[in-house]
Backbone atoms as SQL, in Angstrom:
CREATE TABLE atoms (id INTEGER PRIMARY KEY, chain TEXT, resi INTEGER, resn TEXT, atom TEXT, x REAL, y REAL, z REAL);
INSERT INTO atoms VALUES
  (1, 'A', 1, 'UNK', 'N', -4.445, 115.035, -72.210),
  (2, 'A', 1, 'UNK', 'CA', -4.578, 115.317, -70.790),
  (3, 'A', 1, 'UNK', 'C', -4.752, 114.009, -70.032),
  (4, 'A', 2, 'UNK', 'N', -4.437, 113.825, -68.700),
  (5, 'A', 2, 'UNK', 'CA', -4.673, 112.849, -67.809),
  (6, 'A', 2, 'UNK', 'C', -5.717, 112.340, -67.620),
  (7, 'A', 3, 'UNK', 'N', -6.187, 111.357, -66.644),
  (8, 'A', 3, 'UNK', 'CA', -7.034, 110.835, -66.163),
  (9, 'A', 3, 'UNK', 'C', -7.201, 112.220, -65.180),
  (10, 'A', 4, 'UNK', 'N', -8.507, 112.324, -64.694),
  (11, 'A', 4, 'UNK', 'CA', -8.368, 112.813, -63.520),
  (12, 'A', 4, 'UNK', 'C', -8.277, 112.065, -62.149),
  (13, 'A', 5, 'UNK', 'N', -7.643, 112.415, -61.386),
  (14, 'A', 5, 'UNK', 'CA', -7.567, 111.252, -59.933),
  (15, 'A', 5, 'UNK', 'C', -8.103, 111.596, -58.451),
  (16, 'A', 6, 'UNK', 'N', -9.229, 110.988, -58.350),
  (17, 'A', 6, 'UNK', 'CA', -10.728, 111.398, -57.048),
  (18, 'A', 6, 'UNK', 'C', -9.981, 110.699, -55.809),
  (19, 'A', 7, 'UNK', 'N', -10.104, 111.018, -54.971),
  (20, 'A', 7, 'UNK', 'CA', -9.601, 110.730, -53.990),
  (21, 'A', 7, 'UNK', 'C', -10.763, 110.763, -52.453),
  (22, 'A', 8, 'UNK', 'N', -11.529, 109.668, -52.535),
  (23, 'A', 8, 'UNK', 'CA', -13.279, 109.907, -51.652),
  (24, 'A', 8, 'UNK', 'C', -13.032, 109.147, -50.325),
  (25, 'A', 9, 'UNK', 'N', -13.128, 109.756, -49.369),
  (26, 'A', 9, 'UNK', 'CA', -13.474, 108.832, -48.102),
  (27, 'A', 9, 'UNK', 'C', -14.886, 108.968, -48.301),
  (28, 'A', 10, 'UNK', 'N', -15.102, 107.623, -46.971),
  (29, 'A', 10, 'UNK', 'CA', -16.022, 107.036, -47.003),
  (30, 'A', 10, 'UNK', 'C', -17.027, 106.889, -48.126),
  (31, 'A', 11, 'UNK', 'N', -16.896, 106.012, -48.619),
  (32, 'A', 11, 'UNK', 'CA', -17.728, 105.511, -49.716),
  (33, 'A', 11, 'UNK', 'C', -18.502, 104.039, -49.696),
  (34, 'A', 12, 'UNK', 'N', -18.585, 103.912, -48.660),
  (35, 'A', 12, 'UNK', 'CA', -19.137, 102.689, -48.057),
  (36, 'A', 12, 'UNK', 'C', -20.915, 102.488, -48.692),
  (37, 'A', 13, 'UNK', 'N', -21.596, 104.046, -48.317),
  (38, 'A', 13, 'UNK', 'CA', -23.053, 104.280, -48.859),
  (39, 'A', 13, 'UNK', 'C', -22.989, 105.792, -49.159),
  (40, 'A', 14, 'UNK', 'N', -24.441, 105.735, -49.782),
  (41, 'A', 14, 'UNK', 'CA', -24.632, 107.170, -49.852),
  (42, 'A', 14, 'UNK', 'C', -24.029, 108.281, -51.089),
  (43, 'A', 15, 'UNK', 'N', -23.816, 109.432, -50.297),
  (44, 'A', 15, 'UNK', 'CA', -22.844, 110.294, -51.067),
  (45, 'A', 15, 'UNK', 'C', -21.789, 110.223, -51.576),
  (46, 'A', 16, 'UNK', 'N', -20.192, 109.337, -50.913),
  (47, 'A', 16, 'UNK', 'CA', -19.642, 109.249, -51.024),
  (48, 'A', 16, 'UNK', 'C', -19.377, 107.935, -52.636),
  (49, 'A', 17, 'UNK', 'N', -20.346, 107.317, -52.012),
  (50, 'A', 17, 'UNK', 'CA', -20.723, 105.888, -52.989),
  (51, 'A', 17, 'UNK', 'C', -21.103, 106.481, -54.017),
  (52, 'A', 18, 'UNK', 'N', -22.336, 106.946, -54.240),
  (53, 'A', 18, 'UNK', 'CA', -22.701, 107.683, -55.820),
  (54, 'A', 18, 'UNK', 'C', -22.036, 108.355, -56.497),
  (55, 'A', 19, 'UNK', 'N', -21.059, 109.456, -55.428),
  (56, 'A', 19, 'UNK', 'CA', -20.049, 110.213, -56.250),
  (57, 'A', 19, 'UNK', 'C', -18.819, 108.833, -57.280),
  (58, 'A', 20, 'UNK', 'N', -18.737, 108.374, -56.122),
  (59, 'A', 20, 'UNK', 'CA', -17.229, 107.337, -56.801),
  (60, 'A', 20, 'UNK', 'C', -17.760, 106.470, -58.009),
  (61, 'A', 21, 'UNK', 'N', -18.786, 106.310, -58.217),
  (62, 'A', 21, 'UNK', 'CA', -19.605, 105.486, -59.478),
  (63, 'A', 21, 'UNK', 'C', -19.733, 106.663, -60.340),
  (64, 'A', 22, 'UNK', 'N', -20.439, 107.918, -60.419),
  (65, 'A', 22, 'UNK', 'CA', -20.062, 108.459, -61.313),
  (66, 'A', 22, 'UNK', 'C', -19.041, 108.992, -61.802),
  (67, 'A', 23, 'UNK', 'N', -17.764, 109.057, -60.696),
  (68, 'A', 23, 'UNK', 'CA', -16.522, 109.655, -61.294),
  (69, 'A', 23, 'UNK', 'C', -16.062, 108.406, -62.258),
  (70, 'A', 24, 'UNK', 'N', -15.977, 107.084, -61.502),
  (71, 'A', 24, 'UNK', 'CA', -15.943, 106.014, -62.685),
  (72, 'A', 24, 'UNK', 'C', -16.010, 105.931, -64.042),
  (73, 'A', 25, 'UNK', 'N', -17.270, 106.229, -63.973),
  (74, 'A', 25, 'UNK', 'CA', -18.662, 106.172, -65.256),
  (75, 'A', 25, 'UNK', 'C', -18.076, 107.038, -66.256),
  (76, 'A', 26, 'UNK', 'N', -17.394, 108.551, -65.483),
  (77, 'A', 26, 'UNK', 'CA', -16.738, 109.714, -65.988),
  (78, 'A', 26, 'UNK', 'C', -15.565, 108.971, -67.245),
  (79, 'A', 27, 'UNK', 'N', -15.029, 108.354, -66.370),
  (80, 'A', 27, 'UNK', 'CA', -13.545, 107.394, -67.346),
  (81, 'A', 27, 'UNK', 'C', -12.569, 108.286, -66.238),
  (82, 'A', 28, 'UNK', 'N', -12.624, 108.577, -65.285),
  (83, 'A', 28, 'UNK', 'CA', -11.795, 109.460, -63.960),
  (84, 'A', 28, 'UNK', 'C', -11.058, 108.326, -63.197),
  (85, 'A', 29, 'UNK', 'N', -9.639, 108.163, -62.712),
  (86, 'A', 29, 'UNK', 'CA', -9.520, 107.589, -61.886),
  (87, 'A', 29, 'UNK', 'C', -10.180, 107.346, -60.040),
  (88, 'A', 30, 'UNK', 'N', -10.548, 106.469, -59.782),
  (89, 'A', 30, 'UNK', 'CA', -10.839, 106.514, -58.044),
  (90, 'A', 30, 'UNK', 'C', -10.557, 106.336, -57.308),
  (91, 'A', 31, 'UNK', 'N', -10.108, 106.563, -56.347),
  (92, 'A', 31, 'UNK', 'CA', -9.034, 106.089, -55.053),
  (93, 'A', 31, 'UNK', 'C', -10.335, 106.160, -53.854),
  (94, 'A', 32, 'UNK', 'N', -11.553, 105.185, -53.053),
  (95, 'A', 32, 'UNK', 'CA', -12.047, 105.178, -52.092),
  (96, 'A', 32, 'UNK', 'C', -11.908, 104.532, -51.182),
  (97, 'A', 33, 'UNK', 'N', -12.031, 105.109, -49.739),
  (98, 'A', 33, 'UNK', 'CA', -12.092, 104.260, -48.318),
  (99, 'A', 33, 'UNK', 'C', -13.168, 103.876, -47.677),
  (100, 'A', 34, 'UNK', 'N', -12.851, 102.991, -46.653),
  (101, 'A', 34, 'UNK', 'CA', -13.815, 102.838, -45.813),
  (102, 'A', 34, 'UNK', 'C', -13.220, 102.336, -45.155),
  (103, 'A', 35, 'UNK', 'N', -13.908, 101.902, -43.577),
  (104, 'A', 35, 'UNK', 'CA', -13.435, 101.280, -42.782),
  (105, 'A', 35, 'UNK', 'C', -12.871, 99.855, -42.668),
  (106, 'A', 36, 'UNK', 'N', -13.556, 98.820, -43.138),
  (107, 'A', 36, 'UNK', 'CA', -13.667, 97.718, -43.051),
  (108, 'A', 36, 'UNK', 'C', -14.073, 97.401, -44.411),
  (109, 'A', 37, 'UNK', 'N', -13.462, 96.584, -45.333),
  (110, 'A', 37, 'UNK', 'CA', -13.291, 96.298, -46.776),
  (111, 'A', 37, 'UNK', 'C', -14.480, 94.911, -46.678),
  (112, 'A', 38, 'UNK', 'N', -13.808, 94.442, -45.520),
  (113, 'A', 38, 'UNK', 'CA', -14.716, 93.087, -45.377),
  (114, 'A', 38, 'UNK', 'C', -16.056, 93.179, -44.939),
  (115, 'A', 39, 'UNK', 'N', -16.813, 94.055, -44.266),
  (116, 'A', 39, 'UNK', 'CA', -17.905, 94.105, -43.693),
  (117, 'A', 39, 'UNK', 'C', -18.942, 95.037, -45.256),
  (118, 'A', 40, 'UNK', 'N', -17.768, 95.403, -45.752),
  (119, 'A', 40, 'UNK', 'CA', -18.686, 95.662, -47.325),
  (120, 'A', 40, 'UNK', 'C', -18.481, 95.012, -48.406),
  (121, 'A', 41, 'UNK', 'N', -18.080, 93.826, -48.776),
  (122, 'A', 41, 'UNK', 'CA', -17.517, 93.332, -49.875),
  (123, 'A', 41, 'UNK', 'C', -18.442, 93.481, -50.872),
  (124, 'A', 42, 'UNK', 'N', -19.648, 94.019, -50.917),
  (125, 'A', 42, 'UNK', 'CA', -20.786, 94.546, -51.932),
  (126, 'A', 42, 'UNK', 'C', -20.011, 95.059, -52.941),
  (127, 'A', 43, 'UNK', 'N', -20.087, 96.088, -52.035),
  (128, 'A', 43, 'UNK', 'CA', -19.630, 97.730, -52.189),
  (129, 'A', 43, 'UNK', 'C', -18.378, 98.046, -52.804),
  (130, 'A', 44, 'UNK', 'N', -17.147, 97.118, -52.546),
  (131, 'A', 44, 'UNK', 'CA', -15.635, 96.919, -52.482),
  (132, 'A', 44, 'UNK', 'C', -15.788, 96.437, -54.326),
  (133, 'A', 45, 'UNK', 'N', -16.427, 95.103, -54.318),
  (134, 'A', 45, 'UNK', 'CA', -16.693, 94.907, -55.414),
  (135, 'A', 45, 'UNK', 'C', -17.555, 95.682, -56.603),
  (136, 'A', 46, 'UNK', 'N', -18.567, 96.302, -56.099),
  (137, 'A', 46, 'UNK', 'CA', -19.189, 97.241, -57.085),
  (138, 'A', 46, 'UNK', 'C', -18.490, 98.117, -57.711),
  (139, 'A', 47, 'UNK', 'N', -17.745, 98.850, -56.900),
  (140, 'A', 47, 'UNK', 'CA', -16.503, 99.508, -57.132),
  (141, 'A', 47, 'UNK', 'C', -15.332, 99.256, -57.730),
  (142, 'A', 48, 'UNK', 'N', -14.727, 98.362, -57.690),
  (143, 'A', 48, 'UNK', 'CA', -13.963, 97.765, -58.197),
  (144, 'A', 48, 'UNK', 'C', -13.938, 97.615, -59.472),
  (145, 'A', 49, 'UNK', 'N', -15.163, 96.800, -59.850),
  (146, 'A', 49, 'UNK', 'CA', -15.587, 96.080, -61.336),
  (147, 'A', 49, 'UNK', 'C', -15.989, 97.269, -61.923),
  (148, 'A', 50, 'UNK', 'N', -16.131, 98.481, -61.263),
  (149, 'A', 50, 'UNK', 'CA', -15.921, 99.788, -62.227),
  (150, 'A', 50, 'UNK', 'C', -14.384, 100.308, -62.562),
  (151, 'A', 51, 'UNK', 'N', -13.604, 99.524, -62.085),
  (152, 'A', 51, 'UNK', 'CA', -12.264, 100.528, -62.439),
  (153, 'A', 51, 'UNK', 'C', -11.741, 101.321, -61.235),
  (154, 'A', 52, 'UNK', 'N', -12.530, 100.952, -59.784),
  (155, 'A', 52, 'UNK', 'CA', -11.945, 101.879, -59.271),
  (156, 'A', 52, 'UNK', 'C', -11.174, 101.266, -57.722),
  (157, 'A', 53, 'UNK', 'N', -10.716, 101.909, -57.033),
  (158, 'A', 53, 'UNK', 'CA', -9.388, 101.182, -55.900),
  (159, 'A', 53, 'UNK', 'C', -10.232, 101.306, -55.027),
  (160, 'A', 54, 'UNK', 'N', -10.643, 100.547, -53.570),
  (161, 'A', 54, 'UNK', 'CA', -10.754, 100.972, -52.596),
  (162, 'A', 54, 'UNK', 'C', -9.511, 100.387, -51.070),
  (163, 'A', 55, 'UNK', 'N', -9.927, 101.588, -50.404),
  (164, 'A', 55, 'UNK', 'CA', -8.658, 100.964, -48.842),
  (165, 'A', 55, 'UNK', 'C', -8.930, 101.243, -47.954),
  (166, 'A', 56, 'UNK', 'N', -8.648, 100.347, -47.099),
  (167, 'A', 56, 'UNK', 'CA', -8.884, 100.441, -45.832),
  (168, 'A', 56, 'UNK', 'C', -8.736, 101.943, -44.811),
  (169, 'A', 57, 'UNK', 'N', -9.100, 102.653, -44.318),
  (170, 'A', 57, 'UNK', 'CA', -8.905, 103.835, -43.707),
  (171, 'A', 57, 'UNK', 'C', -9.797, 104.650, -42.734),
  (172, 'A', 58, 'UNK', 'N', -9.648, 104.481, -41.131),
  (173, 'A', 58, 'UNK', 'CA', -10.489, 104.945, -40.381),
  (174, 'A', 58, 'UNK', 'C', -9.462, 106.085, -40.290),
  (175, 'A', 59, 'UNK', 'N', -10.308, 107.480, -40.338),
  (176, 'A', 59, 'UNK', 'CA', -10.558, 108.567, -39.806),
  (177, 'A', 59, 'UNK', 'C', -9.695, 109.149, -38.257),
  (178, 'A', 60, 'UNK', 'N', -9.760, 107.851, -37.337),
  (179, 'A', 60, 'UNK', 'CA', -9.269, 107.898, -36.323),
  (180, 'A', 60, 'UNK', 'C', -8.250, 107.236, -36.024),
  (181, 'A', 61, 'UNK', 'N', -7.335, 107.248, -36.979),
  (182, 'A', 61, 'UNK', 'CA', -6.239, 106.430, -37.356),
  (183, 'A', 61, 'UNK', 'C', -4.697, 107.515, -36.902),
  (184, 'A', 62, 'UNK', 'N', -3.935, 106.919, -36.911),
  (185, 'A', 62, 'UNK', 'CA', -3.071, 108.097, -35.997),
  (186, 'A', 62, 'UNK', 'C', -2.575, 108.904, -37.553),
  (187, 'A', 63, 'UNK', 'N', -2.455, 110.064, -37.384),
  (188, 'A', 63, 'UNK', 'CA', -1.526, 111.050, -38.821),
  (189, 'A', 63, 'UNK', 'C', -0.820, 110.286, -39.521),
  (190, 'A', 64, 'UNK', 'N', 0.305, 109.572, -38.917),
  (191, 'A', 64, 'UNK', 'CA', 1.210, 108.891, -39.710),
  (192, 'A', 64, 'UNK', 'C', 0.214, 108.052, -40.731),
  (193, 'A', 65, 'UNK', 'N', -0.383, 107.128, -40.000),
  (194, 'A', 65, 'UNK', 'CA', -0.571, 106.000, -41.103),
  (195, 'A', 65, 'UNK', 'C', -2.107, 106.400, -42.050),
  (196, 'A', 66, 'UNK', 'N', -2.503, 107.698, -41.862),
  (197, 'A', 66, 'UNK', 'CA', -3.346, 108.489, -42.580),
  (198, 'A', 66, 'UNK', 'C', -2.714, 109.085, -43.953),
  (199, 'A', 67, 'UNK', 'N', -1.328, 109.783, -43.246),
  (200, 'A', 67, 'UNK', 'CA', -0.023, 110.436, -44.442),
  (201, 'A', 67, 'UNK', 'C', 0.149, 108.980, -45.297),
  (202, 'A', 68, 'UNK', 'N', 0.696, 108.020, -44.725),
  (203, 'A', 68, 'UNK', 'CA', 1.019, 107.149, -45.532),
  (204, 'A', 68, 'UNK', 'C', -0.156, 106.339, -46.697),
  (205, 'A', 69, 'UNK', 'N', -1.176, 106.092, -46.142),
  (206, 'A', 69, 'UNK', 'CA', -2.113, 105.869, -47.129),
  (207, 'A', 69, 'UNK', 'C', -2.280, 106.792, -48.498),
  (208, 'A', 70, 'UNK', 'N', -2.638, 107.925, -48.019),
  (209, 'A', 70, 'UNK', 'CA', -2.614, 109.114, -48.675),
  (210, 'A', 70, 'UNK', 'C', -1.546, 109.497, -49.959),
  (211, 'A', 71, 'UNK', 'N', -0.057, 109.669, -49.271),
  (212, 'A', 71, 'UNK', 'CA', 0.725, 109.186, -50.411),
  (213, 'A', 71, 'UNK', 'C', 1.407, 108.272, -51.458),
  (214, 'A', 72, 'UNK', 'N', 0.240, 107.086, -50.791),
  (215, 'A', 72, 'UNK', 'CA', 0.801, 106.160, -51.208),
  (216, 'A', 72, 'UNK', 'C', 0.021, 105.749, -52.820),
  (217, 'A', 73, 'UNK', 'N', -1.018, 107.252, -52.711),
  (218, 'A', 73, 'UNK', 'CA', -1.807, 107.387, -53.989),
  (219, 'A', 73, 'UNK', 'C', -1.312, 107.829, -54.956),
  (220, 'A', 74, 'UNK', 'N', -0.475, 108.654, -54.577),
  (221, 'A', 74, 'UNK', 'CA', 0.312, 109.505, -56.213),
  (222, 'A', 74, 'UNK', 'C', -0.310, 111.010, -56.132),
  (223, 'A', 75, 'UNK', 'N', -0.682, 111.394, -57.063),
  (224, 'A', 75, 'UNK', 'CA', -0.899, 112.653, -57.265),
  (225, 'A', 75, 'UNK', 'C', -2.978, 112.358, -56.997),
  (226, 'A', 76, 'UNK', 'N', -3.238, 113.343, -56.769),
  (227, 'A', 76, 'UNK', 'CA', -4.818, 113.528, -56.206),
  (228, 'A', 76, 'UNK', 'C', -4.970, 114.935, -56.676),
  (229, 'A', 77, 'UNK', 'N', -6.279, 114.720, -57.743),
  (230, 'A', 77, 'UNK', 'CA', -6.553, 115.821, -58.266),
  (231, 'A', 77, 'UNK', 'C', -8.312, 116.378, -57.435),
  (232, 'A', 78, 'UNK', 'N', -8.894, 115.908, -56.829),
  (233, 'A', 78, 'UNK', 'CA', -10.150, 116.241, -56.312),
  (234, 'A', 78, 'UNK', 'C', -9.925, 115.475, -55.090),
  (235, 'A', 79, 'UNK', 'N', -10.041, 116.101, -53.549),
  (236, 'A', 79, 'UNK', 'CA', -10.067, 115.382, -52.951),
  (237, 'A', 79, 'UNK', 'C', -11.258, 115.625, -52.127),
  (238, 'A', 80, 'UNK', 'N', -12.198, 114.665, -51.702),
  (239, 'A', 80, 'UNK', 'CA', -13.393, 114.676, -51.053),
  (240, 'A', 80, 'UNK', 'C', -13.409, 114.086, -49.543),
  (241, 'A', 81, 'UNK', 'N', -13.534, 115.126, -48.782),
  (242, 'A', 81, 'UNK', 'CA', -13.736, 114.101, -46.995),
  (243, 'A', 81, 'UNK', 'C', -15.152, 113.993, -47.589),
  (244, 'A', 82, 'UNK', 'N', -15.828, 113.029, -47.158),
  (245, 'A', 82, 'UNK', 'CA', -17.026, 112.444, -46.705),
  (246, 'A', 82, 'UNK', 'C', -17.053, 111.507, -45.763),
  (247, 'A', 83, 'UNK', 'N', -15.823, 111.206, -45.285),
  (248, 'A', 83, 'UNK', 'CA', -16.049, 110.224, -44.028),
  (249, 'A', 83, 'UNK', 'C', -16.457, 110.684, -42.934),
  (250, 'A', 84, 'UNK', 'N', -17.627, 110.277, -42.041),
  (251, 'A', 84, 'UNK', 'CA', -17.874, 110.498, -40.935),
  (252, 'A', 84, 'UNK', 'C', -18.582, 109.637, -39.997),
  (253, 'A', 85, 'UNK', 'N', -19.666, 110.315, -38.671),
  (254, 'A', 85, 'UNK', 'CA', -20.228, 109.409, -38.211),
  (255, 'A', 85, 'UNK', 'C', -21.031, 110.287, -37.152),
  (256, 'A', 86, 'UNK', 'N', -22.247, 110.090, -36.801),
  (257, 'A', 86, 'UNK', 'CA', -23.292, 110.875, -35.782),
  (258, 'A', 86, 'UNK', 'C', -23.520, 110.200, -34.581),
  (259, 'A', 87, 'UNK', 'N', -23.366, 110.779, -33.642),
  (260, 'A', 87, 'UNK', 'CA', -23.493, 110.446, -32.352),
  (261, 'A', 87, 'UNK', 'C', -24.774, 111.221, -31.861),
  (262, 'A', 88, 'UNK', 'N', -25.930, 110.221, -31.804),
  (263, 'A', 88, 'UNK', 'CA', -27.170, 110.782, -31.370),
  (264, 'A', 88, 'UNK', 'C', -27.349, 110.835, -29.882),
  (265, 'A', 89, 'UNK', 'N', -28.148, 111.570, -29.056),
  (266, 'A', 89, 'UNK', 'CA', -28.119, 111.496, -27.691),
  (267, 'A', 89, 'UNK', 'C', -28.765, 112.750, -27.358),
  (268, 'A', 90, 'UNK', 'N', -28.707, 113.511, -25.870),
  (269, 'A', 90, 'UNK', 'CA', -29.268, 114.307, -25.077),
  (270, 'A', 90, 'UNK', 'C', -27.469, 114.882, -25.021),
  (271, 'A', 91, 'UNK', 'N', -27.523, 116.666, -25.194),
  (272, 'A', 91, 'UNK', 'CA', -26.574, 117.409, -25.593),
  (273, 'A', 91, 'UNK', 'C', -25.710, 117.095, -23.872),
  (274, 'A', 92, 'UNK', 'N', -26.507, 117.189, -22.812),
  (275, 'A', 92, 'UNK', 'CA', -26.041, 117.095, -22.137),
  (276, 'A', 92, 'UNK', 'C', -25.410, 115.683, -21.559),
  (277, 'A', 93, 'UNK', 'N', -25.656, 114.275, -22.300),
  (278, 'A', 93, 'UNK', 'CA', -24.751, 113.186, -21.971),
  (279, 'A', 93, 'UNK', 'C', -23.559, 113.273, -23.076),
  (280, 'A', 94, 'UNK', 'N', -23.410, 114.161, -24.033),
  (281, 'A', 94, 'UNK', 'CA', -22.588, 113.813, -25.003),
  (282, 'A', 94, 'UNK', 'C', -21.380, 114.475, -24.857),
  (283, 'A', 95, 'UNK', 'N', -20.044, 113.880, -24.710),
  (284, 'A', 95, 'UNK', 'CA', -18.735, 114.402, -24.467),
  (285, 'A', 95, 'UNK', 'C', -17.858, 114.363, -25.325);
């Protein structure tokens, strides 16, 4: 049987991050994003030196070049959104 192939946004911290280290750890292939590769090179590297890919990819990126990232993975056997972001405030300034 195959590798299996994870497919995680945002993996910058957190959830997304712990999952992609243990799918690693698994012997699973990883395919993770984040925004900015450079503002984490920790992270990029932690990842990495496990075996696993990360790329560049905001969320708010137009379809096309979302599709194109996306297929530019191959086949994706688990795919995980975890990318996001909270906008704190008073319900009534928030649009």
């Amino acid at each position: 049987m195959s590798q299996p192939v994870w497919f995680i946004t945002g993996v910058s911290n957190g959830f997304g991050l712990i999952l992609t280290l243990r799918a690693l750890k698994a012997g699973h292939k990883v395919v993770g994003t984040l925004r900015n590769k450079s503002s984490r090179t920790d992270v990029v590297r932690q990842i990495e030196s496990a075996g696993g890919q990360v790329i560049e990819m905001d969320m708010t990126e137009s379809q096309e070049s979302i599709q194109q990232k996306v297929k530019s993975v191959g086949r994706i056997d688990y795919l995980i959104n975890n990318a996001g972001y909270a906008i704190f405030g008073c319900l009534e300034q928030l649009r």
